[in-house]
Residue frames as qw, qx, qy, qz and C-alpha x, y, z in Angstrom:
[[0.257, 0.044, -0.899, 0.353, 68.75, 15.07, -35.19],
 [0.649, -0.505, -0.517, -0.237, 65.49, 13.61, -33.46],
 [0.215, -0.331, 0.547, -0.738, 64.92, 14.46, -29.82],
 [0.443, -0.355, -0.798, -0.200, 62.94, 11.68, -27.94],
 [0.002, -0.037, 0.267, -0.963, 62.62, 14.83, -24.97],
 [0.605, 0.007, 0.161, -0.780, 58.56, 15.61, -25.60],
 [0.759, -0.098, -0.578, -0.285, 57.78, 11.95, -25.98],
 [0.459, -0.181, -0.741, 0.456, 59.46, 11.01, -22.37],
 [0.207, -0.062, 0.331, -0.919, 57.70, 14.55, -20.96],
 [0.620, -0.092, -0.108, -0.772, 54.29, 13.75, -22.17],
 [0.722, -0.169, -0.668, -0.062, 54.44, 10.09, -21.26],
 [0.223, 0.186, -0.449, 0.845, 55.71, 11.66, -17.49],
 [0.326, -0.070, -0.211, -0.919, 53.01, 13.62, -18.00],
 [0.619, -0.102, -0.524, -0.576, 50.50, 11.48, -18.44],
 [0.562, -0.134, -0.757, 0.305, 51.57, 8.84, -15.84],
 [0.157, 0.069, -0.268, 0.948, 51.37, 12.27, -13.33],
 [0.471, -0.072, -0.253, -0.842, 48.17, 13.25, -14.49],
 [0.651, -0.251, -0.605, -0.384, 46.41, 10.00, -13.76],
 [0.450, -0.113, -0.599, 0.652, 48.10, 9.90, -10.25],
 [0.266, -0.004, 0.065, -0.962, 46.35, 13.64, -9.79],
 [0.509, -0.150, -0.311, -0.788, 43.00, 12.66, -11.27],
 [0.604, 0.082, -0.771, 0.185, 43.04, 9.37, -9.32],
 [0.239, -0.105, -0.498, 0.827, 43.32, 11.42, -5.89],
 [0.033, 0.777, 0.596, -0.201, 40.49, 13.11, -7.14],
 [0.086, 0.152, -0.019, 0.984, 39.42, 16.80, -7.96],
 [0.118, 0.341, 0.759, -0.542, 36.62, 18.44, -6.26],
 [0.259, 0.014, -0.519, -0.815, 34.54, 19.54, -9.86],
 [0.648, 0.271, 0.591, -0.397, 30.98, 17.97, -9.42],
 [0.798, 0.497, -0.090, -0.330, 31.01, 17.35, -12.95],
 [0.374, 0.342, -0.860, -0.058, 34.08, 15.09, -13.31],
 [0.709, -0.257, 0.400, -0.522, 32.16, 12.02, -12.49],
 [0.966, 0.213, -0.098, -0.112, 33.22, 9.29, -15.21],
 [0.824, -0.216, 0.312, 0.421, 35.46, 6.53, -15.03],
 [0.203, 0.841, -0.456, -0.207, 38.68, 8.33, -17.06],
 [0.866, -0.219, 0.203, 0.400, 41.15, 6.64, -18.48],
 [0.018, 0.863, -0.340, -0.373, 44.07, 8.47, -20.02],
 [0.949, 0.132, 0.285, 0.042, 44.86, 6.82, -23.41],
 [0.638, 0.287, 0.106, 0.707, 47.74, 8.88, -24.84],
 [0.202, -0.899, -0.136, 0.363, 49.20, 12.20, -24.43],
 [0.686, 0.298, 0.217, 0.627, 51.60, 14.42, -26.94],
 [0.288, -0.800, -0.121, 0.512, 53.81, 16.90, -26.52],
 [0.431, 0.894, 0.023, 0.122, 54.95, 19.88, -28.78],
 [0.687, 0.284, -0.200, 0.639, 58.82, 19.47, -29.77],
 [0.233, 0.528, -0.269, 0.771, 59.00, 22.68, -27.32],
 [0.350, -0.238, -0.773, 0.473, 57.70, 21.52, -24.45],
 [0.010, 0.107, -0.221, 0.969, 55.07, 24.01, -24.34],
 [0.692, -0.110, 0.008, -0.713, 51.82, 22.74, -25.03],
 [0.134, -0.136, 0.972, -0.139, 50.35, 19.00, -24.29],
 [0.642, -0.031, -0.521, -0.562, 47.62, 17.14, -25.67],
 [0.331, -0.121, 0.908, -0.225, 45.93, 14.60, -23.41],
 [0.750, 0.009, -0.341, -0.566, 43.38, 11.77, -25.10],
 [0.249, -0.048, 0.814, -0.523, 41.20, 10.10, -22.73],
 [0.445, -0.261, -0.764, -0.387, 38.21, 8.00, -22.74],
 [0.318, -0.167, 0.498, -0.790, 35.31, 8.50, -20.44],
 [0.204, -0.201, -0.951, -0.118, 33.37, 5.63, -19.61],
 [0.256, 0.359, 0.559, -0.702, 29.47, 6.72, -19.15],
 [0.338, 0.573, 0.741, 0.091, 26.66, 7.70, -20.55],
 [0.404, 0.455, 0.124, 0.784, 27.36, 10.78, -23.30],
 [0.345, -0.854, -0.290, -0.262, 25.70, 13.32, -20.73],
 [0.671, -0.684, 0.214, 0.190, 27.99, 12.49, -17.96],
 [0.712, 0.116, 0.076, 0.689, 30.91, 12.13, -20.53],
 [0.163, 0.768, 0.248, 0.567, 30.02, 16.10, -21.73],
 [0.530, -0.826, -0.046, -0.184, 29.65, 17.01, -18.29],
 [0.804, -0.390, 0.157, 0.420, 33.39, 15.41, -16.91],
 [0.629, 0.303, 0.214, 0.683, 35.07, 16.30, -20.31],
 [0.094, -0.908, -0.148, -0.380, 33.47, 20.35, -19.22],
 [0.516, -0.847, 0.127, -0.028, 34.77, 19.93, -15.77],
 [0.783, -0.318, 0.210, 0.492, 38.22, 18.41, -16.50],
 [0.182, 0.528, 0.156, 0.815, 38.68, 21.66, -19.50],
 [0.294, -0.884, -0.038, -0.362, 37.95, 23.98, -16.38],
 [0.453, -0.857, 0.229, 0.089, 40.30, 22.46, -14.43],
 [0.808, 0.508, -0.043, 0.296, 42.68, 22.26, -16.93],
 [0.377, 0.653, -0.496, 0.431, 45.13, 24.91, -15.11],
 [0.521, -0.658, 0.415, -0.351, 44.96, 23.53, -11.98],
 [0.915, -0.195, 0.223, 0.273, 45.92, 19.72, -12.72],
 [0.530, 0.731, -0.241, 0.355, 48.78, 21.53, -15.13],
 [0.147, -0.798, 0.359, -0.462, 50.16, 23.19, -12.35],
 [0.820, -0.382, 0.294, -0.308, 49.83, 20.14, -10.29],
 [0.966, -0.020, 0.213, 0.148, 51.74, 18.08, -12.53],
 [0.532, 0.631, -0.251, 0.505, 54.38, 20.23, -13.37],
 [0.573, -0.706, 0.171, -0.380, 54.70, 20.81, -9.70],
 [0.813, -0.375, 0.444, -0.045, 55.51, 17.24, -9.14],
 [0.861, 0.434, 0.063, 0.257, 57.38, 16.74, -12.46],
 [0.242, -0.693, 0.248, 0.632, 59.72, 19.91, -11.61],
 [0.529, 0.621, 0.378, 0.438, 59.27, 21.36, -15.29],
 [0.315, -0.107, 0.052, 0.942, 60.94, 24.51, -16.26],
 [0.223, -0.002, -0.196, -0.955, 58.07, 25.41, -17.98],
 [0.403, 0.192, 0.818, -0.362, 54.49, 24.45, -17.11],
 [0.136, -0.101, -0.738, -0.653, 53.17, 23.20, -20.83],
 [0.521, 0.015, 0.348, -0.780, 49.62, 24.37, -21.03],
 [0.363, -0.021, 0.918, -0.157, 47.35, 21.42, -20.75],
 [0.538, 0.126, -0.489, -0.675, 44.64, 20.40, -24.10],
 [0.559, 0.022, 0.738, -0.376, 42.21, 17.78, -23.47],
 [0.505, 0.265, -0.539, -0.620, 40.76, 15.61, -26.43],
 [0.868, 0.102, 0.296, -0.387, 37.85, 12.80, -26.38],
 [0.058, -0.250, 0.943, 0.211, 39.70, 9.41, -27.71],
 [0.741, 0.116, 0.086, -0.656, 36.45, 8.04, -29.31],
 [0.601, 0.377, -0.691, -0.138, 38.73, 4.50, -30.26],
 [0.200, -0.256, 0.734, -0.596, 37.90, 3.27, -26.99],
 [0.584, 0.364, 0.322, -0.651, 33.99, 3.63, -27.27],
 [0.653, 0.481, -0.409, -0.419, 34.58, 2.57, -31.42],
 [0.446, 0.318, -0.829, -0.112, 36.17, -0.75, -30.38],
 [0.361, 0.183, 0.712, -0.573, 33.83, -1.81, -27.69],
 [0.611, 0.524, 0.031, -0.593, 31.29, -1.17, -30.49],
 [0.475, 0.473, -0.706, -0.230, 33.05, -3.12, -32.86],
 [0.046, 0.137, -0.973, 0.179, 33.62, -6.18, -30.61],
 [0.416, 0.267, 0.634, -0.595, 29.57, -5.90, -29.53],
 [0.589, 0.457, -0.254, -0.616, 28.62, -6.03, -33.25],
 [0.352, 0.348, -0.843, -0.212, 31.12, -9.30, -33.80],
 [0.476, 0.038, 0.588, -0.653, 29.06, -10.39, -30.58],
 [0.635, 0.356, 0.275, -0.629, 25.81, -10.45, -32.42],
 [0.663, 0.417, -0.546, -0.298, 27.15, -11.74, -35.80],
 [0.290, 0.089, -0.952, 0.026, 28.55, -15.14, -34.51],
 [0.369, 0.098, 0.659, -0.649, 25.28, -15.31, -32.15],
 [0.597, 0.479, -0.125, -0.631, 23.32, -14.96, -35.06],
 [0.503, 0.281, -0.782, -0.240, 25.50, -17.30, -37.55],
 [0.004, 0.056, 0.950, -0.307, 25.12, -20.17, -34.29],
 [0.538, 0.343, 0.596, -0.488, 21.62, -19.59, -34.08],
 [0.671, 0.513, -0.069, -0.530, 20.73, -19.68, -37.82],
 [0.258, 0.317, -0.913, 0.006, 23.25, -23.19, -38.11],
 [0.130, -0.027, 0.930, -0.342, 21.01, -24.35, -35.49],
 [0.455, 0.457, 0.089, -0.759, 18.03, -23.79, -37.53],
 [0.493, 0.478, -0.497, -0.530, 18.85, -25.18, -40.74],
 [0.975, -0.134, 0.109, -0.139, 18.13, -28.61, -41.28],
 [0.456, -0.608, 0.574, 0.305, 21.53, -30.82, -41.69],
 [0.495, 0.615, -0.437, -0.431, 23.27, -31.31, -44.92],
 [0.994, 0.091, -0.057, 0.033, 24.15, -34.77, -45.97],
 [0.828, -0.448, 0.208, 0.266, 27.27, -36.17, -45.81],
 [0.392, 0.765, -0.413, -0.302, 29.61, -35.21, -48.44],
 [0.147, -0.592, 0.786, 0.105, 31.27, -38.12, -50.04],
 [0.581, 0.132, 0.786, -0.165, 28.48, -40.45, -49.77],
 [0.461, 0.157, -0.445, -0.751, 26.59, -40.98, -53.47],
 [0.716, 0.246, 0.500, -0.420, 22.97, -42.68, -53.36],
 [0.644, 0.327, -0.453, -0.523, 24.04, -44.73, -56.51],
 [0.675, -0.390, 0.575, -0.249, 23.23, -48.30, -55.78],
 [0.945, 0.251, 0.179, -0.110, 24.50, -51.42, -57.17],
 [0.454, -0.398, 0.584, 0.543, 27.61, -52.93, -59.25]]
């Protein structure tokens, strides 16, 4: 029998966590926009996974993704605090790069239809189809 137990913690979790990170922490390196795009939890409720997306420029991601893995046991603590866990699961960060990869993706399709419109407007125009230049009966 399935347990749906570490999916409702780590989604908890997560909601919790953004509520914390929201409020702030007082790191000088957490400085990018966060978003928290999933979280999983280990069938024992002991460890957590969070994957987030920092919006910046890779420096400042490196730099946030440092400071939010330093305080890694304080927002734990914080959100097990306010979750009332038995056990405070210890807290894993991980870079969600499907954020950053579909932003890319959508700026690429961007360029292709820009392109295809500008190289339609270019070309001279095709005849009609249908018509035939044969003349007479």
């Amino acid at each position: 029998m399935t347990t749906h137990r570490p999916a409702q913690v780590a989604e908890g979790f997560r909601q919790e966590l953004g509520a914390v990170l929201a409020r702030g922490i007082k790191d000088p390196r957490v400085t990018g926009f966060i978003t928290l795009t999933g979280a999983k939890m280990a069938p024992d409720l002991k460890e957590i996974t969070v994957y987030l997306s920092i919006h910046a420029e890779e420096k400042e991601r490196e730099r946030t993704l440092e400071g939010l893995r330093a305080a890694a046991t304080f927002l734990q603590r914080e959100v097990s605090r306010n979750l009332r866990l038995r056990y405070t699961p210890h807290l894993r960060f991980v870079y969600d790069e499907s954020v950053e990869r579909g932003d890319r993706i959508e700026r690429l399709l961007k360029e292709a239809k820009a392109k295809d419109a500008a190289a339609a407007a270019a070309a001279p125009p095709e005849p009609p189809k249908g018509e035939d230049d044969q003349g007479g009966a």
